[in-house]
VEXGU-51357 format. One record per residue: residue in one letter; chain; z, y, x of N, C-alpha, C, CB in turn. Coordinates in Angstrom, 3 decimals, decimal comma. Glycine has a CB too. Example, Ala and Ser with C-alpha at 12.3 -4.5 7.8 and 13.67 -1.06 7.14 Angstrom:
REC type mol      nzz      nyy      nxx     cazz     cayy     caxx      czz      cyy      cxx     cbzz     cbyy     cbxx
REC    A   A    7,800   -5,690   13,190    7,800   -4,500   12,300    7,800   -3,300   13,200    9,046   -4,473   11,308
REC    S   A    7,080   -2,250   12,850    7,140   -1,060   13,670    7,870    0,030   12,900    5,725   -0,598   14,084
***
This chain:
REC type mol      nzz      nyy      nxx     cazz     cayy     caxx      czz      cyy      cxx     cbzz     cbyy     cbxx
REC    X   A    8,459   75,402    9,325    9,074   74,133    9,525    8,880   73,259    8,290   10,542   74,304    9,850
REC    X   A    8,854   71,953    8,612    8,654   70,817    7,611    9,996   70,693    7,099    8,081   69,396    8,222
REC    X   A    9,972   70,800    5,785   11,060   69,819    4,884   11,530   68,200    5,046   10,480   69,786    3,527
REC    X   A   12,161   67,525    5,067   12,269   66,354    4,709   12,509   65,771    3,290   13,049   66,044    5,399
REC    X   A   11,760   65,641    2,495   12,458   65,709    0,917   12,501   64,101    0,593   11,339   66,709   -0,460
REC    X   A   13,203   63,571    0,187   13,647   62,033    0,002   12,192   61,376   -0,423   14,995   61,781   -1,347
REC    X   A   11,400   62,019   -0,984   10,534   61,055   -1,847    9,354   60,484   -0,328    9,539   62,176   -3,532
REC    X   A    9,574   61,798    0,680    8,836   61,523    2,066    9,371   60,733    2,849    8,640   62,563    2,855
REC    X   A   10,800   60,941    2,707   11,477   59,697    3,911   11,203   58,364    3,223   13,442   59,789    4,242
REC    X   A   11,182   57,990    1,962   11,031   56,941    1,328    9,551   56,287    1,628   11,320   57,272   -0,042
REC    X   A    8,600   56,789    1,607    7,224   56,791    1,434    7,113   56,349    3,228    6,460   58,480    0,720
REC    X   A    7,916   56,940    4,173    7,463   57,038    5,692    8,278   55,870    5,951    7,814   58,514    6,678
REC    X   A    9,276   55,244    5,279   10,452   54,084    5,751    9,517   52,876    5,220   12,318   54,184    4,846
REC    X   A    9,113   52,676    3,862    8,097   52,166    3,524    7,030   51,572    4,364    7,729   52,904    2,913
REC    X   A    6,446   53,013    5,016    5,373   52,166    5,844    5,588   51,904    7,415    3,999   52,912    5,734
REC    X   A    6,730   52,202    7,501    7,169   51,776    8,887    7,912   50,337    8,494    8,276   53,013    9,702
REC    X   A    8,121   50,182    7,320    8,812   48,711    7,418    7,604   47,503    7,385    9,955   48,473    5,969
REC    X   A    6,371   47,969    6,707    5,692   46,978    5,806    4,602   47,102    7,846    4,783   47,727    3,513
REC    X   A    4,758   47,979    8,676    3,755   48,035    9,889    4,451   46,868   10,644    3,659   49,631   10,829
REC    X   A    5,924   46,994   10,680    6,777   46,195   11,476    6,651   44,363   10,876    8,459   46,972   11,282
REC    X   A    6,650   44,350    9,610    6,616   43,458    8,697    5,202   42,437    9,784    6,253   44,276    6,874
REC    X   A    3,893   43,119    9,425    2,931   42,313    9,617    2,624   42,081   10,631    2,100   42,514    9,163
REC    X   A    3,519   42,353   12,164    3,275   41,993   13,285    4,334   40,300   13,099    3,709   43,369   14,486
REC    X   A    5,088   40,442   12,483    6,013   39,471   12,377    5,222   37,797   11,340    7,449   40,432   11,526
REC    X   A    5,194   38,505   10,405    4,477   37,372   10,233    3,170   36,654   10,098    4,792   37,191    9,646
REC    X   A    2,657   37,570   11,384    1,105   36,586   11,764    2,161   35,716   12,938   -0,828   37,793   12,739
REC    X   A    2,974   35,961   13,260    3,954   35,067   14,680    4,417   34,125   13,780    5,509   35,965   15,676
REC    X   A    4,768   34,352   12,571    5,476   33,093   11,892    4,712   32,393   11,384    6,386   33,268   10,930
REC    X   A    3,059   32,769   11,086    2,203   31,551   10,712    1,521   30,812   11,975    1,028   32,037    9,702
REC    X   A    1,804   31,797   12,898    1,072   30,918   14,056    2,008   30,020   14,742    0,404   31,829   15,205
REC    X   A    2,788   30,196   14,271    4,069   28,933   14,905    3,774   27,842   14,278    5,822   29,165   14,573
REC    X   A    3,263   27,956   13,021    3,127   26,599   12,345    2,180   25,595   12,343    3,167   26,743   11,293
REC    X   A    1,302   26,687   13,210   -0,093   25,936   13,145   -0,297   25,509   14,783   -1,509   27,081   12,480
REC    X   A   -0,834   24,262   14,877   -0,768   23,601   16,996   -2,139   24,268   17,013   -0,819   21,171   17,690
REC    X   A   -2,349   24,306   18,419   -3,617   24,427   18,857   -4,198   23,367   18,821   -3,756   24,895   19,948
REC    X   A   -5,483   23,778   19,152   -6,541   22,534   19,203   -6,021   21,851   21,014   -8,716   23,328   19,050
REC    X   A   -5,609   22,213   21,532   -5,241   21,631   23,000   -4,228   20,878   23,068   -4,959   22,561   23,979
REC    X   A   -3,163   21,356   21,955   -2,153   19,958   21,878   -2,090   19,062   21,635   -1,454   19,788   21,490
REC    X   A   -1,255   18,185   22,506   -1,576   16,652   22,623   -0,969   16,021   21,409   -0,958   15,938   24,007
REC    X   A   -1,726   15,593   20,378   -0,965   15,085   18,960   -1,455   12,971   19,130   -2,065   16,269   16,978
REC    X   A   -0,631   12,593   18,381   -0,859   11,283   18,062   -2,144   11,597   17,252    0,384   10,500   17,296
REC    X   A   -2,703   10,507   17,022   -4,016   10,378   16,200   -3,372   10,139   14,912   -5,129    9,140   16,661
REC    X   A   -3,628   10,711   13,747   -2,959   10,451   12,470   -4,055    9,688   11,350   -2,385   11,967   11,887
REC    X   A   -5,434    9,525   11,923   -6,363    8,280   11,245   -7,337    7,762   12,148   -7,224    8,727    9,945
REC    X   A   -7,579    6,910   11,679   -8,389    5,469   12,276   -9,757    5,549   11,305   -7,321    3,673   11,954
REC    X   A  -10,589    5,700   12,403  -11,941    5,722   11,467  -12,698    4,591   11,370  -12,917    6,684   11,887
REC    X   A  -13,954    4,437   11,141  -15,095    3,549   10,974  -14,896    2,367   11,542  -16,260    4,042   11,461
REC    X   A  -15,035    2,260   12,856  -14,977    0,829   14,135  -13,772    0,260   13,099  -14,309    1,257   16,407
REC    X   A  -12,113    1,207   12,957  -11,434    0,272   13,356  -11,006   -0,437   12,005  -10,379    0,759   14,266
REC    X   A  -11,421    0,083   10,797  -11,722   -0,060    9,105  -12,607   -1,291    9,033  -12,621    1,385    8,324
REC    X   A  -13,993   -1,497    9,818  -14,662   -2,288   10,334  -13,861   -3,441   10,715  -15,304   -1,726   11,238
REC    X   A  -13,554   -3,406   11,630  -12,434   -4,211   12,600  -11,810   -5,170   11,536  -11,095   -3,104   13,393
REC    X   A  -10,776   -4,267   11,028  -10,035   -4,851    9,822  -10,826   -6,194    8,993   -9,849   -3,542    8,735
REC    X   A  -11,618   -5,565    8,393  -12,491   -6,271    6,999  -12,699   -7,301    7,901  -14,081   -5,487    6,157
REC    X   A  -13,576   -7,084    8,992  -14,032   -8,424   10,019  -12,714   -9,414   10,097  -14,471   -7,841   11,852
REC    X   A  -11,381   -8,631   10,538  -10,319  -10,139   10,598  -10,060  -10,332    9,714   -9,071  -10,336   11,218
REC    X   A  -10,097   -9,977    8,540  -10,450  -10,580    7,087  -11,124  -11,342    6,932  -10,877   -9,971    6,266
REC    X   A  -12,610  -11,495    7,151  -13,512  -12,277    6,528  -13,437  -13,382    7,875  -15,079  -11,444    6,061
REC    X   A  -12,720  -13,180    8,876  -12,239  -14,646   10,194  -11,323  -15,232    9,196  -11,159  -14,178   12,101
REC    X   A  -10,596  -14,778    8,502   -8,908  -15,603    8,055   -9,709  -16,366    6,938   -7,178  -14,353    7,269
REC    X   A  -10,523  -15,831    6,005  -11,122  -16,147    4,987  -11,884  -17,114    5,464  -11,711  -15,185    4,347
REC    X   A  -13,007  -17,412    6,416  -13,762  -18,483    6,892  -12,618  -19,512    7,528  -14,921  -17,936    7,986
REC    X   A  -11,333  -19,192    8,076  -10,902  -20,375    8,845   -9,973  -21,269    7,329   -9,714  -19,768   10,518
REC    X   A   -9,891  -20,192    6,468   -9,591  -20,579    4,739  -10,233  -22,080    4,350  -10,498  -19,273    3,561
REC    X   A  -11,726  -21,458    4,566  -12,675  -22,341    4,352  -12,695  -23,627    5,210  -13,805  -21,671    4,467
REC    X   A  -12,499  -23,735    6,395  -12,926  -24,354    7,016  -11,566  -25,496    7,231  -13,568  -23,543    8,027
REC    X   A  -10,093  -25,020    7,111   -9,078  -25,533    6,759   -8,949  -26,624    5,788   -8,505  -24,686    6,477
REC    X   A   -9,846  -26,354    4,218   -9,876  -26,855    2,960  -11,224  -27,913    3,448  -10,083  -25,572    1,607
REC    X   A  -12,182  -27,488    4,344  -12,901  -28,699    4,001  -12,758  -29,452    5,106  -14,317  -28,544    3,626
REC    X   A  -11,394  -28,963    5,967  -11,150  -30,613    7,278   -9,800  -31,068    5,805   -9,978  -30,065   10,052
REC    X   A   -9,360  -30,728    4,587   -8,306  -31,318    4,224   -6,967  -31,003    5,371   -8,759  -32,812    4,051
REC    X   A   -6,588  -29,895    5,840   -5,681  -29,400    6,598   -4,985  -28,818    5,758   -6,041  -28,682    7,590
REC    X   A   -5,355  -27,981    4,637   -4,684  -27,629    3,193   -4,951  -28,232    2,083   -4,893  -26,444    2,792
REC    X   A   -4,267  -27,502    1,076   -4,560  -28,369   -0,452   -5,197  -27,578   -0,857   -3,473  -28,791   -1,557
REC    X   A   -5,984  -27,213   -2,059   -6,316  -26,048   -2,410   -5,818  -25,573   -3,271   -7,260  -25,911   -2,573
REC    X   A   -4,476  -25,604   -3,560   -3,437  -24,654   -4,069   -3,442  -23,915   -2,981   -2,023  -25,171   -4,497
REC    X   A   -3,017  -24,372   -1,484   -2,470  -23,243   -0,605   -3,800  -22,290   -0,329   -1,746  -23,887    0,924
REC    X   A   -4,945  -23,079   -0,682   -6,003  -22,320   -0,112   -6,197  -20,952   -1,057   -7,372  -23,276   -0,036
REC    X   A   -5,741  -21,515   -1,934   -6,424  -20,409   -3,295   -4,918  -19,279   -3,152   -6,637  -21,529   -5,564
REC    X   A   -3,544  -19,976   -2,821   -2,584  -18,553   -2,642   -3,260  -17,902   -1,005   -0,384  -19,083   -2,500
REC    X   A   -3,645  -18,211    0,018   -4,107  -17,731    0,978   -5,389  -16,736    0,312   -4,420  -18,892    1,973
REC    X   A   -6,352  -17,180    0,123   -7,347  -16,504   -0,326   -6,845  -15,431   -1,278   -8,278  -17,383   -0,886
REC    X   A   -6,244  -15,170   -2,272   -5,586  -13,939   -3,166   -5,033  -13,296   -1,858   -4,239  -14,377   -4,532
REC    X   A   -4,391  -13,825   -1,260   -3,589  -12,625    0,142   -5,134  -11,612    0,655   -2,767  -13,993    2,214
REC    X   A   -5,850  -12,890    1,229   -6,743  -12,113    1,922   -7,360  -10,535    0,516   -8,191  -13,505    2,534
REC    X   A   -8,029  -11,273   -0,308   -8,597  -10,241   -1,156   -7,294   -9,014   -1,476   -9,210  -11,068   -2,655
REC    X   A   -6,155   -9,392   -1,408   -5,043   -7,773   -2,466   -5,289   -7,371   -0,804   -2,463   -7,994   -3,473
REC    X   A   -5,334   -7,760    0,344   -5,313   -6,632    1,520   -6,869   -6,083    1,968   -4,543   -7,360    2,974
REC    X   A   -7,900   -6,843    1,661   -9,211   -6,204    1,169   -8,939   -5,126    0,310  -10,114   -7,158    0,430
REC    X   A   -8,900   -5,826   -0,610   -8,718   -4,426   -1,360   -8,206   -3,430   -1,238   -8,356   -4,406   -2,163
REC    X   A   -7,017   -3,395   -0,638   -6,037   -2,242    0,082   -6,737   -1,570    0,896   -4,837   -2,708    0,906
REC    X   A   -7,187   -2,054    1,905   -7,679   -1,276    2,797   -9,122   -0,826    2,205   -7,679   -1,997    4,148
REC    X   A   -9,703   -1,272    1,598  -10,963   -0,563    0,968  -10,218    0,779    0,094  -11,951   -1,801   -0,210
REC    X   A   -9,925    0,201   -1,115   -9,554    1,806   -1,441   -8,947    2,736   -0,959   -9,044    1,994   -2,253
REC    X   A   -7,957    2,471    0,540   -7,385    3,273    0,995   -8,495    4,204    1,941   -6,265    2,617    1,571
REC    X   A   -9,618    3,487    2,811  -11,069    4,025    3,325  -11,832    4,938    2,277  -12,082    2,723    3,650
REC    X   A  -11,975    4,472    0,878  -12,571    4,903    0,293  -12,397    6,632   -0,284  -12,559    3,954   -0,372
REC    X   A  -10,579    6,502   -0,471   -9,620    7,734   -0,501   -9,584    8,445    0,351   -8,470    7,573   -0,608
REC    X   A   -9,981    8,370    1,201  -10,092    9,433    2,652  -11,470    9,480    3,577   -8,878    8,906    3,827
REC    X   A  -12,697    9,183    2,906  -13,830    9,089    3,360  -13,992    8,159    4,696  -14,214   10,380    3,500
REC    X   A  -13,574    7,442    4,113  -13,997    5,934    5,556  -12,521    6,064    6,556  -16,023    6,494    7,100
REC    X   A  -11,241    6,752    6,274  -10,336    6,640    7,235   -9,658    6,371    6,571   -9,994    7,452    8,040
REC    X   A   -8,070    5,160    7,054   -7,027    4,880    6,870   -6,015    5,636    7,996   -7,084    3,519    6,781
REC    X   A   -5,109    6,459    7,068   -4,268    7,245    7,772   -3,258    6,412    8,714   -3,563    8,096    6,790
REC    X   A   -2,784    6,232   10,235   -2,024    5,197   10,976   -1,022    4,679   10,213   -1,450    5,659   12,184
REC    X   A   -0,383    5,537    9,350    1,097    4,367    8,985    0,267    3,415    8,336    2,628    4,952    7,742
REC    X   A   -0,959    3,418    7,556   -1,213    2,360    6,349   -2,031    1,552    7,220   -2,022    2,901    4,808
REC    X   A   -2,639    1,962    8,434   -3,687    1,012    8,843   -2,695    0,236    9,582   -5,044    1,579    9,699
REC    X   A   -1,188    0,794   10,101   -0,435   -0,467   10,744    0,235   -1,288    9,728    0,685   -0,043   11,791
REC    X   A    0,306   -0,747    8,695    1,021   -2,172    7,618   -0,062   -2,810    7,592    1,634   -1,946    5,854
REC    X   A   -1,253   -2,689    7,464   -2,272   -3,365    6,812   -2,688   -4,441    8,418   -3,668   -2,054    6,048
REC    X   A   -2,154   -4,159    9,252   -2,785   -4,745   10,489   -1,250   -5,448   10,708   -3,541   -3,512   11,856
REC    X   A   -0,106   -5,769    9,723    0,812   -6,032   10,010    0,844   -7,083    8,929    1,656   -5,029   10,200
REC    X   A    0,097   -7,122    7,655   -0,389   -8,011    6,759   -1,113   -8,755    6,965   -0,769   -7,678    5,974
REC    X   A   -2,085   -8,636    7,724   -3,220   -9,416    8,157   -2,891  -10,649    9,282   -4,242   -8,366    8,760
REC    X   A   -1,817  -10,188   10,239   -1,021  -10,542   10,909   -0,448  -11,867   10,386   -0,254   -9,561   11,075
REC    X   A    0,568  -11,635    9,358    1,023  -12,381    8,540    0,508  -13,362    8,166    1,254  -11,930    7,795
REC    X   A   -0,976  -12,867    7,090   -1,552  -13,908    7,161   -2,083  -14,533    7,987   -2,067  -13,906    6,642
REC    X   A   -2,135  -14,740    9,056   -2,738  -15,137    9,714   -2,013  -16,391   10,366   -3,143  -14,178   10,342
REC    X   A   -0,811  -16,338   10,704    0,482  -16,923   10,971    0,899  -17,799   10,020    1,451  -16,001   11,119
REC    X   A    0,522  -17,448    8,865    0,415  -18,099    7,501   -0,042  -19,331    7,663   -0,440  -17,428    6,541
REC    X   A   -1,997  -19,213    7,788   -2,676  -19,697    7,801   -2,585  -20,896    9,190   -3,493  -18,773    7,558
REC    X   A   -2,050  -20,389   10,258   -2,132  -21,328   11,334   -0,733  -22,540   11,214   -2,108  -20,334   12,834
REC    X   A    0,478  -22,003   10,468    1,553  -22,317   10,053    1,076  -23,241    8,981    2,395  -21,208    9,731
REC    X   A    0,196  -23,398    8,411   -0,053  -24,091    7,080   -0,930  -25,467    7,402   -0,918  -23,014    5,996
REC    X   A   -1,894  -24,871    8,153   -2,818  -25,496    8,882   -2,290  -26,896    9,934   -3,417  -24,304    9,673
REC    X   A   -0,819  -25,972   10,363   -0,437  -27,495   11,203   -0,632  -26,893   12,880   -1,898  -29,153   10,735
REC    X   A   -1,596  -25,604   13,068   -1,924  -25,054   14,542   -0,959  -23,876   15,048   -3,481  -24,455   14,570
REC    X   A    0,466  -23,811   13,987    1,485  -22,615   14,615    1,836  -23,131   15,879    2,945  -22,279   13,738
REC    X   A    2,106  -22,547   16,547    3,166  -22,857   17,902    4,382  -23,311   17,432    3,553  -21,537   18,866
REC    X   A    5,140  -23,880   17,669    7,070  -23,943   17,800    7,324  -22,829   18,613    7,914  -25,477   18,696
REC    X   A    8,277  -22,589   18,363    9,317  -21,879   19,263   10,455  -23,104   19,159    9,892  -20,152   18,618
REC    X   A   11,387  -22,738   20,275   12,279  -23,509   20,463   11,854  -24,506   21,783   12,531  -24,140   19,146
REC    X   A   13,088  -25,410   22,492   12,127  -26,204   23,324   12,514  -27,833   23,220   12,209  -25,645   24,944
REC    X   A   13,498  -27,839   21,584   14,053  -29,381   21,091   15,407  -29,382   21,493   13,274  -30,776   21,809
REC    X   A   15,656  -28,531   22,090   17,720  -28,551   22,608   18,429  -28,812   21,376   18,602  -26,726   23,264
REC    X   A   17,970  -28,057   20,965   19,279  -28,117   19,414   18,589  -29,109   18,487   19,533  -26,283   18,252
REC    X   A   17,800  -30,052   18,729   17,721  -31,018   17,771   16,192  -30,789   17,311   18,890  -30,859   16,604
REC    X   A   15,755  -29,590   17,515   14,413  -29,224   16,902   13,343  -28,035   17,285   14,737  -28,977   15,646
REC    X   A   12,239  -28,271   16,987   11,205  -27,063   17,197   11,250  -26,578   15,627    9,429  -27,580   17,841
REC    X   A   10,561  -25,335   15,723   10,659  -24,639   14,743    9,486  -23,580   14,824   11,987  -24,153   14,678
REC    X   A    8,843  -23,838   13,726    7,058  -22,974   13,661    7,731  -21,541   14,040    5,924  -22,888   11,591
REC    X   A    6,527  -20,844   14,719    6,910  -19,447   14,976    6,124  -18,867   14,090    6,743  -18,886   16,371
REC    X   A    6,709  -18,089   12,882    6,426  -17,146   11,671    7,312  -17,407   10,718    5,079  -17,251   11,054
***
């Protein structure tokens, strides 16, 4: 008959704990990780829509231009418009540049939420905003 001598039960508890152990946590890393089949939001915006961007940039920037030489602005406002356009150029370039041509969604919606702005800016400045309002209370009032 076999002995049981402590240094064996120790040695056999050991590897019955560390067998039990590694079924457990390949389940706890695979919880953490989705499959490729799950349906996730898109978390960056590539090429086209980086593209996209710069393009309604360089529209706000030409209607810049084209504002200053009907005299629709001064070119004080033209020159604070134009710095807008370039600090969100720039934003979105180094932010493309930091992630190999992608802007991750939260930054590409501020940046498409800036552009926006200006843009509202520019039509607001220009004299071509809409009103809101319909004169009841005495007045229209630019929408931006």
């Amino acid at each position: 008959m076999r002995s049981f001598t402590p240094k064996t039960t120790i040695r056999t508890a050991a590897i019955a704990a560390f067998l039990a152990a590694v079924p457990l946590a390949g389940a706890y890393a695979a919880g953490h990780h989705k499959g490729a089949l799950d349906a996730t939001d898109p978390t960056d915006f590539t090429g086209p829509r980086v593209t996209g961007l710069i393009d309604q940039l360089q529209g706000i920037r030409q209607g810049i231009v084209d504002a200053k030489q009907a005299n629709t602005i001064t070119p004080a406002v033209a020159q604070q418009l134009e710095m807008r356009v370039s600090r969100i150029t720039q934003a979105a370039e180094k932010t493309a540049a930091a992630d190999h041509g992608r802007i991750p969604a939260a930054q590409y919606h501020q940046l498409l939420h800036r552009v926006d702005n200006l843009d509202q800016r520019l039509m607001i400045d220009t004299g071509s905003g809409f009103s809101m309002g319909d004169g009841s209370d005495g007045g229209n009032y630019p929408n931006g």
